[in-house]
TORDOPA-511477 format. One record per residue (C-alpha): x, y, z; residue in three letters. Coordinates in nm, 3 decimals, padded with zeros to 5 digits. Example, Ala and Ser with C-alpha at 12.3 -4.5 7.8 and 13.67 -1.06 7.14 Angstrom:
! residues 2
[atom [01.230,-00.450,00.780],ALA]
[atom [01.367,-00.106,00.714],SER]
! end
This chain:
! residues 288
[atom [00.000,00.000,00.000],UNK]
[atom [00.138,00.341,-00.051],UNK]
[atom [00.183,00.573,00.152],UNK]
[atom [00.030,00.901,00.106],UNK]
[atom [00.251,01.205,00.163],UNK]
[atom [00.214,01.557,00.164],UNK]
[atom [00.184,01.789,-00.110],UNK]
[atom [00.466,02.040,-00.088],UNK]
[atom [00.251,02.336,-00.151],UNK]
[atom [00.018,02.259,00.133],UNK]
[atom [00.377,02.214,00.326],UNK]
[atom [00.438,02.577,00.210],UNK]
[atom [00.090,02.745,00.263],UNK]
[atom [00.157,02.601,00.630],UNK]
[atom [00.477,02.735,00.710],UNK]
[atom [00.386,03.072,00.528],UNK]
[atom [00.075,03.057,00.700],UNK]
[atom [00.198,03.072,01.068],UNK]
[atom [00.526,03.300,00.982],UNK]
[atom [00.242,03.590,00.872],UNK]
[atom [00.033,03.513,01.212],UNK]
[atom [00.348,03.579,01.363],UNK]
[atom [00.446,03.883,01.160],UNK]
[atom [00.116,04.010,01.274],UNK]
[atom [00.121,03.954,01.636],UNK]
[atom [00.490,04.101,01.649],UNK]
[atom [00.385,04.398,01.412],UNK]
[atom [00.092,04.487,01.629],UNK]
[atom [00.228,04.708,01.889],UNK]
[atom [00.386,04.910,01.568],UNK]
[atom [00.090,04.950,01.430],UNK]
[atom [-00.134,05.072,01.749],UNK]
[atom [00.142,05.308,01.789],UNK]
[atom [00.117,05.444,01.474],UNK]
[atom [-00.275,05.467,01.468],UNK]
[atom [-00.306,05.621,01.807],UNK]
[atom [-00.010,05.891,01.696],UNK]
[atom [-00.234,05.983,01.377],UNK]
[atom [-00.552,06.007,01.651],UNK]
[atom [-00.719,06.290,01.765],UNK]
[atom [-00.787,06.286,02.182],UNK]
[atom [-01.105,06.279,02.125],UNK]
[atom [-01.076,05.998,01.854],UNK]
[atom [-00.836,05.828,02.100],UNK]
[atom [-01.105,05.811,02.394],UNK]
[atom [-01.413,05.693,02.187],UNK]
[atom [-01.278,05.425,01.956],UNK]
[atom [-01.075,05.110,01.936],UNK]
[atom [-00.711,05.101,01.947],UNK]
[atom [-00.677,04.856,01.690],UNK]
[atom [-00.881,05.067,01.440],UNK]
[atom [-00.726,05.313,01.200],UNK]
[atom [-00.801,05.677,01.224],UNK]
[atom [-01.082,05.839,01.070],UNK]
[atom [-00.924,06.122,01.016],UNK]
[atom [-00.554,06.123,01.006],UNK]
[atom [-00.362,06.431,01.191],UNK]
[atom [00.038,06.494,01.170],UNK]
[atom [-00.063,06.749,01.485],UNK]
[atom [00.081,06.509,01.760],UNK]
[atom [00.432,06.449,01.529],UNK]
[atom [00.402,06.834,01.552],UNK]
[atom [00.363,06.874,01.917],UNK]
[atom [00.603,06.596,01.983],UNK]
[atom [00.884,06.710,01.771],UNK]
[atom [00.834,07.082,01.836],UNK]
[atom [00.646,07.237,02.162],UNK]
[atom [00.603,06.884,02.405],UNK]
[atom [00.613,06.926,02.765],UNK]
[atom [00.953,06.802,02.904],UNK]
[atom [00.970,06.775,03.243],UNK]
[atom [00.847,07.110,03.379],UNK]
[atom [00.924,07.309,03.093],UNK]
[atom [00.749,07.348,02.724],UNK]
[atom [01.025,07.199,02.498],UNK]
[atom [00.989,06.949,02.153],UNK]
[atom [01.227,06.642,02.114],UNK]
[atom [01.410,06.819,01.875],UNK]
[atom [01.692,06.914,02.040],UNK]
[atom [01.708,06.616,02.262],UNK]
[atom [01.722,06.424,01.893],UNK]
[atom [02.028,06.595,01.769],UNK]
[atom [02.186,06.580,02.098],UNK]
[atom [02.150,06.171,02.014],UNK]
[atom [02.264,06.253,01.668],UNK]
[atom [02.546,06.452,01.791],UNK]
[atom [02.696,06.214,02.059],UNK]
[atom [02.604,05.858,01.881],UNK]
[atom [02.792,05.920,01.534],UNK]
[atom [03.102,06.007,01.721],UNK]
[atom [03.085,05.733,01.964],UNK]
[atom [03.021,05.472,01.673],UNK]
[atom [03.304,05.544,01.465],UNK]
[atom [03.553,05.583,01.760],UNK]
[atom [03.422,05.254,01.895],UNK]
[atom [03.433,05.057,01.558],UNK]
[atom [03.765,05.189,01.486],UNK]
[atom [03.957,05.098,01.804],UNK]
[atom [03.779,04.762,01.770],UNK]
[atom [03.875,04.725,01.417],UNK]
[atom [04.291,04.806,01.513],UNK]
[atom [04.226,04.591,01.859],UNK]
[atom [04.082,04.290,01.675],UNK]
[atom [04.396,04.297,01.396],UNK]
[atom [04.627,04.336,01.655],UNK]
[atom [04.490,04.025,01.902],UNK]
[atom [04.448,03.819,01.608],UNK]
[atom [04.731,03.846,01.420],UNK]
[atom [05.028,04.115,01.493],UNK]
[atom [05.080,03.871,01.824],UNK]
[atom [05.260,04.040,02.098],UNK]
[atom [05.334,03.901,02.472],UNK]
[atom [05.020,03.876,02.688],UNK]
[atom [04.794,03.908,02.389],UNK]
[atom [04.573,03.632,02.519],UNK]
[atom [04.521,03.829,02.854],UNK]
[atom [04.438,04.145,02.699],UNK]
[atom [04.180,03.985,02.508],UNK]
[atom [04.031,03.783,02.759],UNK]
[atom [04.027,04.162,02.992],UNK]
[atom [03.841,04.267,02.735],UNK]
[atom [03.634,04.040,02.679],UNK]
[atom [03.522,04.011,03.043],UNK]
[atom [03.444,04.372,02.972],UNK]
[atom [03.132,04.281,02.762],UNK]
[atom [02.997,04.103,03.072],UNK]
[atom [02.993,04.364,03.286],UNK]
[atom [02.679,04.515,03.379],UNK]
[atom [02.614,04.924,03.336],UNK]
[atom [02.527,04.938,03.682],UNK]
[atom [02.832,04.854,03.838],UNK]
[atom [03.027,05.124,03.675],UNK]
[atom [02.850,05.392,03.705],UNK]
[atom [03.035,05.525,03.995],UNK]
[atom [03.358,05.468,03.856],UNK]
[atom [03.275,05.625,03.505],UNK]
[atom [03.125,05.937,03.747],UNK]
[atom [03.441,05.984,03.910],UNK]
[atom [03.628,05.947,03.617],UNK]
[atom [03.427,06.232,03.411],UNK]
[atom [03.408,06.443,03.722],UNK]
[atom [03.814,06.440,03.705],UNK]
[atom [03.784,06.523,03.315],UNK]
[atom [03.546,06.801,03.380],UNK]
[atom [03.336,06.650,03.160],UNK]
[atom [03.051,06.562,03.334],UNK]
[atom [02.713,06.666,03.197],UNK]
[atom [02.817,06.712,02.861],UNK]
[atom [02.790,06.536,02.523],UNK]
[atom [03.145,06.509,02.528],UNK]
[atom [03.132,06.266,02.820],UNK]
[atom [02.894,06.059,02.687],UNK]
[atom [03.069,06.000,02.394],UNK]
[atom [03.371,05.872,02.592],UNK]
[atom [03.182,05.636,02.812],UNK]
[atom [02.990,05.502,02.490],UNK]
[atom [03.316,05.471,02.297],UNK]
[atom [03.514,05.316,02.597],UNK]
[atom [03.219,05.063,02.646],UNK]
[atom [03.173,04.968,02.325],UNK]
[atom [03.491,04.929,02.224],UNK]
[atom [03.495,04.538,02.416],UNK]
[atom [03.204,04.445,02.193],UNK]
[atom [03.372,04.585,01.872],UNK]
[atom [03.705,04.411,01.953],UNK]
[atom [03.535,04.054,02.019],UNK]
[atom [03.372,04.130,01.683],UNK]
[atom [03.706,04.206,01.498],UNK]
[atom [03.912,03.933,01.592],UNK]
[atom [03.661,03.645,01.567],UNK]
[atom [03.662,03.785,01.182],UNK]
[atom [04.079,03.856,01.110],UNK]
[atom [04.135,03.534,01.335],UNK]
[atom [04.003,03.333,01.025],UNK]
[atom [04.175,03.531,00.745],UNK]
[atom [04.461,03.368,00.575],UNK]
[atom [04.790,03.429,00.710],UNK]
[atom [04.910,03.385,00.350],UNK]
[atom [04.760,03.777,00.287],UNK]
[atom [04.960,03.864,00.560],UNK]
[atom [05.278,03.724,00.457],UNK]
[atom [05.235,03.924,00.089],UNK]
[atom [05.149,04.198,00.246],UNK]
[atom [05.512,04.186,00.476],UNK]
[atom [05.708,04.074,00.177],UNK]
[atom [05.555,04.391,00.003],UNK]
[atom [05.715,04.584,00.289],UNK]
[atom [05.362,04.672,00.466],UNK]
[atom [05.381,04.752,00.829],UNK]
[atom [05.096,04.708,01.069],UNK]
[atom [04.911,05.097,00.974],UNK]
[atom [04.939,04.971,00.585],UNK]
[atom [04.842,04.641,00.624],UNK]
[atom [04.522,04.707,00.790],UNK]
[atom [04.402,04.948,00.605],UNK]
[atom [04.510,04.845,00.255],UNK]
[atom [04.477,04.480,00.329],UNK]
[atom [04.222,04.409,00.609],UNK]
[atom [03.959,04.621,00.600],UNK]
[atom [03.858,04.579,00.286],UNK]
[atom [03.805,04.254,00.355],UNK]
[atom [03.645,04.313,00.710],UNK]
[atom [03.324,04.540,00.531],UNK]
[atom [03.058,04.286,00.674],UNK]
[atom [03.186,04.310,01.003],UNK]
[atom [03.220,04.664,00.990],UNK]
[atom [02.834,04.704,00.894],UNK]
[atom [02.782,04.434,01.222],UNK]
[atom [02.942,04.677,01.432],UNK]
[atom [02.815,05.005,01.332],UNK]
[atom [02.444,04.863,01.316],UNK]
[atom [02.545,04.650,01.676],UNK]
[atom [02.714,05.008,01.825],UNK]
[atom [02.445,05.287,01.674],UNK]
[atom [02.154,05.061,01.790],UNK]
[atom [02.252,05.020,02.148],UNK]
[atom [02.371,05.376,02.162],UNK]
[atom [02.089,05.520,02.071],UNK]
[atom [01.839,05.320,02.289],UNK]
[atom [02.097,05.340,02.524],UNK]
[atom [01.904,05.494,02.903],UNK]
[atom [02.133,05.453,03.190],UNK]
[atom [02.441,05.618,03.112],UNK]
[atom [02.206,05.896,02.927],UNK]
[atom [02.006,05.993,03.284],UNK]
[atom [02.315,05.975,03.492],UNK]
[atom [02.578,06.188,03.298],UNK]
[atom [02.363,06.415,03.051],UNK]
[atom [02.311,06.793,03.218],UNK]
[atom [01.945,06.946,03.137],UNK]
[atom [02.032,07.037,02.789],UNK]
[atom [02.238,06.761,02.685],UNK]
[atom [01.987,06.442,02.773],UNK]
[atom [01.976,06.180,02.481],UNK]
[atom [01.605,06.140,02.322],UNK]
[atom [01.544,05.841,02.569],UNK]
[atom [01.536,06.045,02.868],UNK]
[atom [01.336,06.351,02.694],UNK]
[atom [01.120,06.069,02.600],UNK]
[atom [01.074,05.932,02.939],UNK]
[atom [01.024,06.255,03.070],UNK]
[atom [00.769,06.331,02.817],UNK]
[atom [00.532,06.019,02.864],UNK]
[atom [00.618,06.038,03.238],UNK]
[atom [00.475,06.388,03.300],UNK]
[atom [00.162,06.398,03.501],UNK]
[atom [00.091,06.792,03.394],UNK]
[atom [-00.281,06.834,03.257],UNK]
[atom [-00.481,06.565,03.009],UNK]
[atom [-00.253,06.287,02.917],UNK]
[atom [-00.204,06.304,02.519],UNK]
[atom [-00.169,05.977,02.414],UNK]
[atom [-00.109,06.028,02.065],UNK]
[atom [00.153,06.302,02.081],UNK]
[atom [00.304,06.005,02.322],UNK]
[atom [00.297,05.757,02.033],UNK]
[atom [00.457,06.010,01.790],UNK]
[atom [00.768,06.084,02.028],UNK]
[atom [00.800,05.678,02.064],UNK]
[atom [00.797,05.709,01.703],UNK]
[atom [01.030,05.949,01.615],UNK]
[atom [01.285,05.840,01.873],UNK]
[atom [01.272,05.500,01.722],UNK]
[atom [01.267,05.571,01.309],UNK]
[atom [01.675,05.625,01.325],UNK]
[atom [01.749,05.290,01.460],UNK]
[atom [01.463,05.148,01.207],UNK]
[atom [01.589,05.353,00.946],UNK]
[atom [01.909,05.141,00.999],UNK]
[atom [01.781,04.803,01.035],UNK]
[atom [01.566,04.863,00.687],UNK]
[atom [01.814,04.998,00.509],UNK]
[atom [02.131,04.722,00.596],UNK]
[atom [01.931,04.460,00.787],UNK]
[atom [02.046,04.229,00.519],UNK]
[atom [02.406,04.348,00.509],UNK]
[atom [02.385,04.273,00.918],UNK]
[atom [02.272,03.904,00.870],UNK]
[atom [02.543,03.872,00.597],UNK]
[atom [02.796,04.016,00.823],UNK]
[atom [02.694,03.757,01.165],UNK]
[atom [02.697,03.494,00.917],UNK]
[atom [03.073,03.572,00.771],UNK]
[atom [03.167,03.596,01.115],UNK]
[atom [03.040,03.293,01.210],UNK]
[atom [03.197,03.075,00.900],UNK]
[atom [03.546,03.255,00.979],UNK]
[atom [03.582,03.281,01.369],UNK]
! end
């Protein structure tokens, strides 16, 4: 007797069939948030959240980006936004390029206690933002640059730069050493053979990196609240300050919009090299 199987299509309608259930479930939240942002109050108060608006309003991006109420003063996130701007570009490509030159250097200009260094570092990206808060405060206080962009920069770039370096060398640690012999015999030193050599052939874990570093920098809380003066905080903390505020009717949509606009950036990112991100993991993985 034979047996029956099943057709592939119906295999296919399956699998395609709970991945958009899921799609939908995880998209949901998105979606309330951006119906509720387009609301009016009064829209907000009488309908569903789940169903569009009748009459779409760009009001509450308006009031959000331009004349919110921070705290207890009338500010927009607009500032805060290109104070996030201002400290996370800097603190990206200081952090990706140390890692870059630490990750060559671990992996293959060897030098005595390499190993220890790396494992230092390493233990680095265990270490939880609480515990070094203190330290980091007495550290900018001695720097005079507490409360400014400047010093949150530094503490991004000095914490980042463990996750950038484990990134690096798991990538150069599976490049030939055949390119690096060629690249001696051709009387490159360390300077010219990573940048002529190695980093054109590290672009996929350079993407992993800035997408890995500008992601968490930007969402980045903690370090925002506790070294950022009144006009430097990150858009997290004008964000939390904004939904937080108990001042007059809560406005729900102009809510929404600020979650909105302090997330497009890091979406922005994600939609634009999300694919050049998976490629990059998935190098790393086959080399390292």
């Amino acid at each position: 007797m034979a047996r029956r199987t099943t057709p592939k299509w119906l295999g296919r309608a399956i699998i395609y069939a709970v991945l958009s259930l899921a799609a939908l479930i995880y998209l949901a939240p998105l979606v309330v948030m951006i119906f509720t942002s387009l609301k009016s109050d009064a829209e907000i108060r009488a309908g569903n959240i789940l169903s569009p608006p009748m009459t779409p309003s760009l009001d509450p991006w308006a009031s959000a980006w331009g004349s919110a109420c921070i705290s207890v003063r009338c500010s927009g996130l607009s500032g805060y936004f290109i104070n996030s701007v201002t400290m996370t570009i800097p603190a990206v490509l200081i952090s990706v390029g140390l890692g870059a030159c630490n990750g060559f250097a671990l992996a293959k200009w060897r030098f005595p206690g390499a190993d220890t260094v790396f494992m230092l570092m390493l233990a680095g990206c265990f270490i939880p933002f609480q515990m070094v808060l203190i330290p980091l405060a007495k550290v900018l206080g001695f720097l005079h640059l507490s409360g400014t962009l400047l010093g949150l920069v530094l503490v991004h770039s000095i914490y980042g730069v463990c996750f950038t370096t484990l990134f690096f060398r798991g990538f150069f640690v599976g490049v030939s050493e055949e390119i690096l012999k060629a690249a001696r015999i051709d009387g490159a030193g360390f300077w010219a053979t990573f940048r002529h050599v190695m980093l054109p052939l590290a672009w996929p874990i350079v993407v992993v990196s800035v997408i890995w570093q500008f992601t968490g920098i930007w969402n980045e809380f903690l370090f925002g609240v506790t070294f950022s003066g009144a006009d430097t905080q990150p858009v997290t903390v004008a964000l939390n300050n904004l939904v937080s505020t108990t001042t007059g009717t809560k406005a729900y949509n102009v809510d929404m919009a600020a979650a909105m606009i302090a997330a497009l950036p890091t979406l922005f990112v994600y939609v634009v090299a999300g694919r050049f991100f998976l490629r990059g993991l998935m190098a790393g993985a086959v080399k390292g």
